[in-house]
C-alpha positions in Angstrom: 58.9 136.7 117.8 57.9 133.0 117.0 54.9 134.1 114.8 57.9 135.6 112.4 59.7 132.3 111.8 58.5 129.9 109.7 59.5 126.3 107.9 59.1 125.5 104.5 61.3 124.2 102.0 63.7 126.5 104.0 63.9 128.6 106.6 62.3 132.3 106.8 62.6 134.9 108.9 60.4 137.8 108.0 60.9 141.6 109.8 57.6 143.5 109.6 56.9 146.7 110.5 54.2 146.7 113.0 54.5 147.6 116.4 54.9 146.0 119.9 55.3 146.6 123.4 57.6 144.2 125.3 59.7 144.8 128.6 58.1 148.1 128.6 59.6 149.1 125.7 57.7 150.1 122.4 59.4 148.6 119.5 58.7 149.3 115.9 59.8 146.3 114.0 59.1 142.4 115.0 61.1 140.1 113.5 62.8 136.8 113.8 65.6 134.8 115.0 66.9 131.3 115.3 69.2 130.0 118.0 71.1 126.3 118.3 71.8 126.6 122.0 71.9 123.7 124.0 70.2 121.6 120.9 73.7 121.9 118.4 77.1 123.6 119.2 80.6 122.8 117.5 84.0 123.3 118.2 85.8 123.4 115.0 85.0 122.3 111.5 83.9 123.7 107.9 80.3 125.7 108.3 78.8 127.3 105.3 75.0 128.5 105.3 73.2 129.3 102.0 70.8 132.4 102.4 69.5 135.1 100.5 69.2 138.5 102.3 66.6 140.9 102.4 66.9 143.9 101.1 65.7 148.0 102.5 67.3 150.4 104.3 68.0 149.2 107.9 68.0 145.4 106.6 70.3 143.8 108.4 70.5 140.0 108.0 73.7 138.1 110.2 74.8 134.5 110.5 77.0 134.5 113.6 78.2 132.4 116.6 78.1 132.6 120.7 79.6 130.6 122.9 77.1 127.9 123.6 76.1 126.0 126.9 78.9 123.8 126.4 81.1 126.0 127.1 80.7 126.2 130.3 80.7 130.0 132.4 83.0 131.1 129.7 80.1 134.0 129.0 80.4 135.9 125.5 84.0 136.5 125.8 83.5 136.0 121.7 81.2 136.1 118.8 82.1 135.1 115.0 80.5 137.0 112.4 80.6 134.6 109.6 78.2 137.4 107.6 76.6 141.2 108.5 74.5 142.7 105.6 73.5 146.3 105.2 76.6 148.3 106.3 77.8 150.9 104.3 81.3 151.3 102.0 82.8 151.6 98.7 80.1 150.0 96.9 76.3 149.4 96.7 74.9 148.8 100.1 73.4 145.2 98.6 76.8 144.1 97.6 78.5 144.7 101.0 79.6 142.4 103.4 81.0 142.4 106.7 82.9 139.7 108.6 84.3 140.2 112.0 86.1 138.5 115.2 85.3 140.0 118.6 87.4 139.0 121.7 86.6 139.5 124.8 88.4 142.9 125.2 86.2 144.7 122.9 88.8 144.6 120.1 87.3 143.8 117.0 89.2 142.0 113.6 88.0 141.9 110.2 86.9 143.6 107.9 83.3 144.9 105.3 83.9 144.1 101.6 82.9 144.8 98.5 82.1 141.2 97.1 80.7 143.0 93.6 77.6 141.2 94.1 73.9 141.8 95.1 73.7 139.6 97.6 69.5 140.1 97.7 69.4 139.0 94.4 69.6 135.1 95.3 71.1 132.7 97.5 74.7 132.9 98.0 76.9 130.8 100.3 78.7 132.0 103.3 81.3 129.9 105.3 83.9 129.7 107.2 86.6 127.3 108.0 87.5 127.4 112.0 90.6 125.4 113.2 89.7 126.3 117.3 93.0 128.2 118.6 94.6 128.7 115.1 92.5 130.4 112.9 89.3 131.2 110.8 89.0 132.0 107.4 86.0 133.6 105.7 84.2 132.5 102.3 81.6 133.9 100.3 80.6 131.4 97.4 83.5 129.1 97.6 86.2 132.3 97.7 88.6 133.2 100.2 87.6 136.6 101.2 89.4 137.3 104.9 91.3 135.6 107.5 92.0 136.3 111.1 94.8 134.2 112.9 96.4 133.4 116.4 99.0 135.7 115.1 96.1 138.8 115.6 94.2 137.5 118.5 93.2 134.7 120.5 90.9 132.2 117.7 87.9 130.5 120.1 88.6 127.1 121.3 84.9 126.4 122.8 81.8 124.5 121.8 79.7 127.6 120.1 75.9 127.8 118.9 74.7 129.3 115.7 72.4 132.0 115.4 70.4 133.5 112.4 68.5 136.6 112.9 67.2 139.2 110.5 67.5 142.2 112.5 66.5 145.9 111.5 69.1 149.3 112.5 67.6 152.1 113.9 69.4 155.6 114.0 72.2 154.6 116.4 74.2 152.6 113.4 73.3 155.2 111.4 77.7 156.0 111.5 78.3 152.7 109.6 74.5 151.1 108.4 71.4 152.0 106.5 68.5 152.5 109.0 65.0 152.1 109.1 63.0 155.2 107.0 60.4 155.9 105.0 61.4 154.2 102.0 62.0 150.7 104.1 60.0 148.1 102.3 56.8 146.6 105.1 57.7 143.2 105.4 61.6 142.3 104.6 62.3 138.2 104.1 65.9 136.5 105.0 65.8 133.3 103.6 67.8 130.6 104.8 68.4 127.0 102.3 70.3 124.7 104.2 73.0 124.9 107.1 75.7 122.4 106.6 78.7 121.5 108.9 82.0 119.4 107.6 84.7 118.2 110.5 87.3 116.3 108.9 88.4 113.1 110.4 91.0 112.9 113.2 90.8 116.5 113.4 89.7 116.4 117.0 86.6 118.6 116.3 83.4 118.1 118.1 79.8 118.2 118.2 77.3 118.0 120.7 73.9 118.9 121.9 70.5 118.0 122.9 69.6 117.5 119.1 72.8 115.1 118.3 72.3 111.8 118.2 75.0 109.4 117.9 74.9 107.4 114.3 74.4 103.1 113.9 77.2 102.8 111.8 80.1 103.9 113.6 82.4 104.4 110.6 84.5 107.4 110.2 82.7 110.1 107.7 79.4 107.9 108.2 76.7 109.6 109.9 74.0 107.3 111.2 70.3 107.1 110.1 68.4 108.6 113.1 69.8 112.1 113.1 67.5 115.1 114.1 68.5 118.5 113.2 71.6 120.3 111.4 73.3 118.6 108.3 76.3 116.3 109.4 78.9 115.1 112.1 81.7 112.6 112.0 82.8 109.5 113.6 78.6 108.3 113.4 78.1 111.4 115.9 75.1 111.7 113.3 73.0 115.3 112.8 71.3 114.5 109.7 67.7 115.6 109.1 66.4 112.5 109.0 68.7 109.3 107.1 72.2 109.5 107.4 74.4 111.0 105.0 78.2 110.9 104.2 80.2 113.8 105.6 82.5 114.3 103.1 85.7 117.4 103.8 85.5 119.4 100.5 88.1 118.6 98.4 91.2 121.4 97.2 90.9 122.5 93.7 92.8 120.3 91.0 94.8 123.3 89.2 97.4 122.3 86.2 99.4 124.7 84.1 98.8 123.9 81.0 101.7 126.3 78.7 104.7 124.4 77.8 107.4 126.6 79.2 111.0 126.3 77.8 113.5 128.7 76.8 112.2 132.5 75.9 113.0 136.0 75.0 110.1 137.5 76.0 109.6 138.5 79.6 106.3 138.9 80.1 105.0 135.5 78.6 101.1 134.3 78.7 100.7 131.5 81.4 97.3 129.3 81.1 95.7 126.2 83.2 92.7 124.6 84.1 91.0 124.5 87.6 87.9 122.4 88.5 85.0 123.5 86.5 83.5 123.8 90.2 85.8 126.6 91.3 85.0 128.8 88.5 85.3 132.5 89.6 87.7 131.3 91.9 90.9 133.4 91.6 94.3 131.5 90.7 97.8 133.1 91.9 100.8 132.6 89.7 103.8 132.1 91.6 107.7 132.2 90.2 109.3 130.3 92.9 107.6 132.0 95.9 107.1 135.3 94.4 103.6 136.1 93.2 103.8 137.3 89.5 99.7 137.2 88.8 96.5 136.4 89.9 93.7 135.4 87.4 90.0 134.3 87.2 88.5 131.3 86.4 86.1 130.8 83.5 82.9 128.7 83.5 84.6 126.0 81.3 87.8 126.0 84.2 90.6 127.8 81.9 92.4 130.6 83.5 95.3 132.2 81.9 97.3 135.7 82.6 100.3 137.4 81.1 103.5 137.9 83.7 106.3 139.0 84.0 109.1 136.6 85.3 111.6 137.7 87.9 114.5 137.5 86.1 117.3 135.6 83.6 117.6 132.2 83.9 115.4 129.8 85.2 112.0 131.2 86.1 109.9 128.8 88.0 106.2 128.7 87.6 103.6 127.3 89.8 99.9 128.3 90.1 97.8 127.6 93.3 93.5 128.0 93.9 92.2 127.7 97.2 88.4 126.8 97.8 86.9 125.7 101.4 88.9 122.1 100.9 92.1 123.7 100.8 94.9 125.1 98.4 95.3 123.2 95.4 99.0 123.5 93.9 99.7 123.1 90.3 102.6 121.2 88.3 105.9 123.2 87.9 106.6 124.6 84.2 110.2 126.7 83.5 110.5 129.4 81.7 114.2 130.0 81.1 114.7 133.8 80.4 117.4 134.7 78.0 119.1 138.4 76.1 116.7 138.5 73.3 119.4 138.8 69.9 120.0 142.3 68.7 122.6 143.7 66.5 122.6 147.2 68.2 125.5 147.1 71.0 123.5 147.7 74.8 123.7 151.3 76.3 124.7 150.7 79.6 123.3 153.5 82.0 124.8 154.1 84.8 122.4 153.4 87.9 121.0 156.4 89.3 120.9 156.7 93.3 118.2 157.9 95.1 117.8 159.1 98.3 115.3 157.5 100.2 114.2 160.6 102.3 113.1 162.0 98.8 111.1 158.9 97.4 108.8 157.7 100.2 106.4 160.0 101.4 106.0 162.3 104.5 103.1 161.0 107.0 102.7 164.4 109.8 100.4 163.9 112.3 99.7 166.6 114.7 98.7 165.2 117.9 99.7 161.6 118.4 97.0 161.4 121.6 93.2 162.3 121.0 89.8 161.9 123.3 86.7 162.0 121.5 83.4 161.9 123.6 81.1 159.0 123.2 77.3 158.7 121.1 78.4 161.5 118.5 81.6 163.2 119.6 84.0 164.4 116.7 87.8 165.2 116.6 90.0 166.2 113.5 92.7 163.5 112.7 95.0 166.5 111.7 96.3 164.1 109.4 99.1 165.4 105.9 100.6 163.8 103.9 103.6 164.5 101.1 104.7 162.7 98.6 108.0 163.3 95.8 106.6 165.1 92.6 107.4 162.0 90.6 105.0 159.4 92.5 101.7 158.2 91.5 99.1 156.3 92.9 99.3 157.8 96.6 97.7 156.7 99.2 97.4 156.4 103.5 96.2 153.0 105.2 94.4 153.2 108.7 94.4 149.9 110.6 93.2 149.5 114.1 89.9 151.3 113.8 87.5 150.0 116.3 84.1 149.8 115.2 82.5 151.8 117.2 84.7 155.0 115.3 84.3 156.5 111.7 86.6 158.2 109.6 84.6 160.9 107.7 86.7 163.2 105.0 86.2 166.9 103.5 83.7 165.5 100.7 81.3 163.9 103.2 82.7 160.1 102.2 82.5 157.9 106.0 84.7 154.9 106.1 84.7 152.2 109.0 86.4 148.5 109.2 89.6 147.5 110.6 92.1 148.6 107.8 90.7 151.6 105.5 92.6 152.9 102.4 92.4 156.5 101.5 93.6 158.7 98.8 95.5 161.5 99.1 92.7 163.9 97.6 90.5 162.7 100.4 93.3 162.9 103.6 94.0 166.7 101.5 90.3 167.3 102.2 90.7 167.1 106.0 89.8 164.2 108.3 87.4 164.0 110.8 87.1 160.9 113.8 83.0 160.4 115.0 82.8 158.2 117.7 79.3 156.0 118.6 80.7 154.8 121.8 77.5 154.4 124.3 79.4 152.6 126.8 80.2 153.7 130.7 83.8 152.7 130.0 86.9 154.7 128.8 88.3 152.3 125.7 91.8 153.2 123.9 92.5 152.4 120.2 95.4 153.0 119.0 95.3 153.5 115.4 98.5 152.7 113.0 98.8 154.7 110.0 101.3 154.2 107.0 101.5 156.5 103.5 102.6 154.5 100.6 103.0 155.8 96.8 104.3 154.8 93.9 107.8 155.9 92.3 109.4 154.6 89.4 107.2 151.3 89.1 108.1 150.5 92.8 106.2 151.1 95.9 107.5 152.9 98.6 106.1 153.2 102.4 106.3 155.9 105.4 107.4 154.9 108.2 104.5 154.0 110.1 103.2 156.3 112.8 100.2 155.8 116.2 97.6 157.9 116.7 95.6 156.6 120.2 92.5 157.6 120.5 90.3 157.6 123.9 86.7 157.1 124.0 84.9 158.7 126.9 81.1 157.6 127.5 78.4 160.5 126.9 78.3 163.0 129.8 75.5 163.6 131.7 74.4 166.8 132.1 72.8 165.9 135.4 75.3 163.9 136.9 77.9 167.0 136.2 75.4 169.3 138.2 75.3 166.7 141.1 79.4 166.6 141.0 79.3 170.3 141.7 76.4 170.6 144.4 78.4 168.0 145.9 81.3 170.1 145.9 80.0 172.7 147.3 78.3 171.2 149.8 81.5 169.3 150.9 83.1 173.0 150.9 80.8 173.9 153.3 81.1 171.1 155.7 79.0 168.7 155.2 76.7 170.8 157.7 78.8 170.4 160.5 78.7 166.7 160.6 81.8 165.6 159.2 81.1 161.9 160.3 78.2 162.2 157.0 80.9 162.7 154.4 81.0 159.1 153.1 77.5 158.6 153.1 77.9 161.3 150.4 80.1 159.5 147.8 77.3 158.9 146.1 75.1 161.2 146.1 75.8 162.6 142.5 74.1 159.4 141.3 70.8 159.6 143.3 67.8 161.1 142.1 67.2 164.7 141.0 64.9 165.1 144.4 68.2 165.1 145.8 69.7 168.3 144.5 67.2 170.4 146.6 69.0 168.7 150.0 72.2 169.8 148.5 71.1 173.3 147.7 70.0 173.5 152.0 71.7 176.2 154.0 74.6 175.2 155.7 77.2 176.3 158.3 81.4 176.0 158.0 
């Protein structure tokens, strides 16, 4: 409702519990929602929106994008979820985050993560960077945390609007969300900073709508001074909020290694760098030649440093890299050249031992390689083992695949839900159970991929990886199935001697139950 949107500094959108009757519908939240249809749509570029989320059970704030009218009929054959709040995981509910891509075949990619962070606790920045046909790639804060390619799916190549709506689950997401209850706060505030938009130069990204007004200036990265609405544009296609501002790309973090390198005995030395002191908390990889040897965080002051383990004698190599909504930032090259450290004990040589590969990996069994669970609640046991060799650790089975509208739920009660789950071996021991939440009238197949992995020796060793497909019927009706067989029967019979009525009945399992008494009527063979 408009009465729940307000402007101030910001942008809020306030849920309340109070009721309303709409439609002919009773609803028990109101709440509100922003749209850019028709005024600003994109096709490409950098977008990042500042918010903080509310927070309660069934809060459920999402930034996301819809084809928009400039698109043309394409209809919502997509929708980017740049952020969902209030789904459930491995963490607290606050410091979960969900980020999908669905296509138009109901297949959805991505992913909900732990970020770590209560995201109702103040503003955080979500973004993502959308190269139309290639690719998008997710950011929370500056940080790379998913990306879904051509290589998955189809990536949208369409004008698309933006929408921001703090909306409220009820007991349908109850699978995979905190719902609405007793302990949900009365009023629930999403709050929304700034929306800004970056489309580098040349790129062939566009912008249009009834609220983008073309700049005075003309100049590439320039936008002009009579914008209306939204933050920026390029080429003075100008959608400042009042005076013109430069659209600047963001820039790729500077990273430098800062160790010296040189000859060494010592395998596992300490690497250290620096990284823009804006990108702290970023994550650097450390690479020797194109293997990655480490990963480590950056400090407030920009210094990063991690101890590794080079790949072998000789020359090792080292590069670091940081990536940041600009880009990857590579770092200077430093060798390390790795030689025999001097000992006056001759070397035992051992001879290598061989090992069979049937007894390292572990044994994935699956039961029945073809399931069908019934939609809005059905269940069905995985009948999912798993073996591994006594001498591995760390054992585990990865599920990819997982449409959304399916849970994984194990022995101790634990539900899990996203695209690619990771499980322990304790919780597939436990016994898995599939729920589906389908409400559909279709009959849509997953197939889900599933691969054990555990560690032997230091190494990692993977199953070969097996299918499990998985078909979701819609709910039945009870009254439809009663129709089905009156009809039946009543076919049996001879449709009462009039066999010139039998398509008129093709449909009568569909009609009204004032209809079951005419099928009940006496008839003759």
């Amino acid at each position: 409702m408009p009465s729940q949107v307000s402007v101030n500094n910001g942008l809020t959108l306030t849920a309340v519990q109070q009721s309303i009757t709409a439609a002919g519908s009773t609803y028990a939240v109101t709440t509100g929602a922003v749209s850019s249809y028709g005024k600003f749509e994109f096709d490409g570029g950098y977008l990042q929106i500042s918010m903080k989320a509310p927070s309660g059970d069934g809060a459920w704030p999402a930034l996301w994008l819809l084809p928009g009218s400039g698109a043309g009929n394409s209809g919502d054959n997509f929708e980017i979820d740049m952020q969902e709040g209030g789904e459930t995981g491995s963490g607290p509910t606050n410091d979960m985050m969900s980020y999908n891509l669905h296509n138009s075949s109901g297949d959805s990619f991505g992913n909900t993560v732990n970020t770590g962070t209560d995201l109702t606790a103040g503003y955080n920045t979500y973004g993502i960077d959308w190269v139309p046909g290639k690719s998008i790639t997710y950011y929370l804060n500056g940080k790379v945390i998913g990306e879904i390619t051509s290589a998955q799916t189809t990536i949208p190549d369409e004008p698309m609007e933006v929408i921001m709506s703090n909306e409220v689950a009820n007991s349908n997401a109850s699978s995979w969300h905190t719902t609405l209850d007793s302990s949900t706060p009365q009023s629930m505030a999403m709050q929304i900073a700034d929306v800004q938009l970056y489309q580098a130069p040349g790129s062939g990204d566009t912008v249009l709508g009834a609220n983008v007004t073309a700049g005075s200036t003309g100049t590439t990265g320039t936008t002009g001074t009579t914008g209306t609405t939204g933050t920026t544009g390029t080429t003075g296609s100008g959608t400042g909020t009042g005076t013109g501002t430069t659209t600047t790309t963001p820039a790729a973090p500077t990273v430098a290694i800062t160790s010296a390198g040189g000859t060494v005995t010592n395998a596992d030395p300490l690497i250290s760098g620096t990284v823009d002191v804006a990108d702290a908390g970023s994550t650097v990889k450390i690479l020797d030649g194109k293997t990655q040897i480490g990963t480590a965080v950056v400090a407030a002051n920009g210094a990063w440093s991690d101890e590794v383990t080079l790949t072998g004698q000789g020359a090792n190599v080292i590069t670091a890299t940081d990536t940041n909504a600009g880009g990857t930032g590579v770092s200077n090259a430093v060798t390390y050249t790795l030689t025999s450290a001097t000992t006056t004990t001759p070397p035992v040589t051992t001879p290598p031992v061989t090992t069979s590969s049937t007894t390292t990996s572990p044994t994935l069994t699956i039961a029945d390689s073809a399931l069908t669970v019934t939609g809005g609640g059905g269940k069905v046991g995985l009948g999912v083992s798993m073996t591994s060799p006594t001498s591995a650790t760390d054992e585990t089975l990865t599920i990819t695949g997982l449409p959304r509208y399916e849970t994984i739920t194990d022995g101790h009660g634990d539900r899990f839900h996203g695209s690619s789950i990771t499980l322990t071996e304790a919780q597939v021991d436990s016994g898995l159970t599939l729920t589906s939440n389908y409400r559909g009238h279709q009959h849509p197949v997953a197939t889900l991929t599933l691969t054990a992995s555990d560690t032997v020796g230091g190494a990692t060793v993977k199953s070969a990886s097996q299918s499990i497909v998985v078909t979701d019927p819609p709910p039945v009706s009870s009254s439809t199935t009663a129709k089905l067989a009156l009809l039946n029967q009543f076919a049996a019979g001879g449709f009462d001697n009039d066999w010139k009525g039998a398509p008129s009945m093709a449909n009568i399992a569909a009609q009204s139950a004032s209809q079951d008494a005419f099928l009940t009527l006496p008839h003759h063979g």
